[in-house]
MARKEKOL-904550 format. One line per field, with one value per residue: chain; residue in one letter; x negated, y, z of N, C-alpha, C, O in turn. Coordinates in steps of 0.05 Angstrom, whole numbers. Example, Ala and Ser with C-alpha at 12.3 -4.5 7.8 and 13.67 -1.06 7.14 Angstrom:
2
chaine = [A A]
residu = [a s]
n_xx = [-264 -257]
n_yy = [-114 -45]
n_zz = [156 142]
ca_xx = [-246 -273]
ca_yy = [-90 -21]
ca_zz = [156 143]
c_xx = [-264 -258]
c_yy = [-66 1]
c_zz = [156 157]
o_xx = [-285 -268]
o_yy = [-66 23]
o_zz = [169 161]
END
This chain:
40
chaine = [A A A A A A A A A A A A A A A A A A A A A A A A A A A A A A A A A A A A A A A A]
residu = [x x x x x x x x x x x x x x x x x x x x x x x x x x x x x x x x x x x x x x x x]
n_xx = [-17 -6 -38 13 62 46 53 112 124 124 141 200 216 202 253 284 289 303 350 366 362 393 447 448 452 491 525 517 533 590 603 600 633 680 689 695 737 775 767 796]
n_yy = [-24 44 109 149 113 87 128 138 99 94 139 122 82 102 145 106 80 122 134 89 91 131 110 69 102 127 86 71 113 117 77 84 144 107 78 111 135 95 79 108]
n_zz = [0 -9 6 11 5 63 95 87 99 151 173 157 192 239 242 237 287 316 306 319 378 387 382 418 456 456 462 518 545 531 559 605 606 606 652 691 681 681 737 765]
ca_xx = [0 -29 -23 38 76 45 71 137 147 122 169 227 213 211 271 303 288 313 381 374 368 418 468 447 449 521 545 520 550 623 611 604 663 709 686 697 773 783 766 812]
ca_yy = [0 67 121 161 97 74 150 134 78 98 161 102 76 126 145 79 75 148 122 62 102 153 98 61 121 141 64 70 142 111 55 104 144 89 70 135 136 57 79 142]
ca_zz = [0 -13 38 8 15 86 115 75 113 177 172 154 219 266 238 245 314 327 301 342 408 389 382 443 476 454 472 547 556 527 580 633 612 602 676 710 675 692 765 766]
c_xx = [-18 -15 3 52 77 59 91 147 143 151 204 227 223 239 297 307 294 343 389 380 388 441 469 453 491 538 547 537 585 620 619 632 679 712 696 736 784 780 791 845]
c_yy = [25 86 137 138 89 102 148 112 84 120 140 90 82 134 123 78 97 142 108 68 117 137 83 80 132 112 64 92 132 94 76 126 132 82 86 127 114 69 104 124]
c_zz = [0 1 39 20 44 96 112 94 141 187 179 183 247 268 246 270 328 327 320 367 413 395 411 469 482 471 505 556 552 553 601 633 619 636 695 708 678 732 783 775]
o_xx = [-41 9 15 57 99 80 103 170 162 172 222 248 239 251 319 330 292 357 409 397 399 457 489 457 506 557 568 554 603 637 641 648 696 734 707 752 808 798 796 865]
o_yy = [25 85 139 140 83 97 156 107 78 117 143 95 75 133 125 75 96 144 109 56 120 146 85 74 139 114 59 89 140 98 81 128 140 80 77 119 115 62 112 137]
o_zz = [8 9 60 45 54 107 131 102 155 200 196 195 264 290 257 278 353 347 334 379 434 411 426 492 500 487 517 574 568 570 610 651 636 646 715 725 678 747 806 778]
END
């Protein structure tokens, strides 16, 4: 791979794994709503 491509994919990466936390991040915060308003 030549280095345009290796930063291309590194970039794809990081990215991916920015997604990945954003989403994980949004699923724990619904838990914790849903919990508060289940306890209410």
């Amino acid at each position: 791979m030549d280095k345009e491509k290796t930063e291309q994919f590194v970039e794809d990466v990081i990215h991916i794994s920015t997604i990945h936390n954003t989403l994980q991040n949004s699923v724990e915060f619904s838990f914790e709503i849903s919990n508060k308003w289940l306890d209410v």
